[in-house]
C-alpha positions as CSV (number, residue, x, y, z in Angstrom):
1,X,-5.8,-20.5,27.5
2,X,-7.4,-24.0,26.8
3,X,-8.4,-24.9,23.3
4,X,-9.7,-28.2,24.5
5,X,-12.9,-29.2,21.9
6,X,-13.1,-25.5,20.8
7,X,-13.5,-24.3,17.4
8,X,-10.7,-21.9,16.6
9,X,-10.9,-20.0,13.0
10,X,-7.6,-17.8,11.1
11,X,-8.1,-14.9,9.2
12,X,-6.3,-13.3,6.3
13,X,-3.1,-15.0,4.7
14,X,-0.4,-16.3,7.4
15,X,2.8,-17.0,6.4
16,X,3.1,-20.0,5.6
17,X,5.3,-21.7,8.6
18,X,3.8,-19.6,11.0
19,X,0.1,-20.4,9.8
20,X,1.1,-24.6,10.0
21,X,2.9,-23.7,13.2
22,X,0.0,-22.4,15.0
23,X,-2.6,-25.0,13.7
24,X,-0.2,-27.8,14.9
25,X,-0.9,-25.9,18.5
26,X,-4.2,-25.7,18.5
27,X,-4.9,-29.4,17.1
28,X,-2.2,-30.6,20.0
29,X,-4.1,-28.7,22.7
30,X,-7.0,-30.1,21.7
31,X,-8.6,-27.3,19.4
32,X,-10.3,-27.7,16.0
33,X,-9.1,-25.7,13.5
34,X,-12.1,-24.8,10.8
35,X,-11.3,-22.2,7.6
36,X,-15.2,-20.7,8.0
37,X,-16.4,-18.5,10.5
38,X,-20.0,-20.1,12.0
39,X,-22.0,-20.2,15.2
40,X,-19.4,-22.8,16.4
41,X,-16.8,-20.5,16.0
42,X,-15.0,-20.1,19.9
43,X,-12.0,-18.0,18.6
44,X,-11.5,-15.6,15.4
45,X,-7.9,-15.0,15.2
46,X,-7.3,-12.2,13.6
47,X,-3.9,-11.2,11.6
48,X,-2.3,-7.6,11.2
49,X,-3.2,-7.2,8.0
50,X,-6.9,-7.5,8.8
51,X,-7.1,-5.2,11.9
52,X,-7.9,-2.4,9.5
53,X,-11.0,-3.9,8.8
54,X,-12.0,-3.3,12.5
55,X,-11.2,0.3,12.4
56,X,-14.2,2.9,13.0
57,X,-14.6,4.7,9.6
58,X,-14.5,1.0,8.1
59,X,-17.3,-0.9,10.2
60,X,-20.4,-1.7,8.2
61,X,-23.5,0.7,8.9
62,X,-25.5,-2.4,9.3
């Protein structure tokens, strides 16, 4: 996967380590890391604690 000039966004709290760990890889591949979903927005990584919010009874009826 090639983060190369691509907008790359983290959800919910990472630990702390892992969440400078994985920004460090994205800004060395290249990647821009932003703290705000928008229409630039290439890749929404989304962490365990927030994949309930994608479950069916919990999606928004809009």
């Amino acid at each position: 996967m090639t983060f190369k000039n691509k907008c790359v966004v983290f959800t919910g709290s990472l630990q702390s380590m892992l969440g400078k760990n994985a920004i460090e890889k994205v800004n060395a591949a290249g990647g821009i890391v932003k703290n705000y979903v928008s229409r630039e927005t290439d890749y929404l990584v989304i962490t365990p604690r927030q994949l309930d919010m994608f479950e069916e009874e919990r999606k928004s009826k809009k």
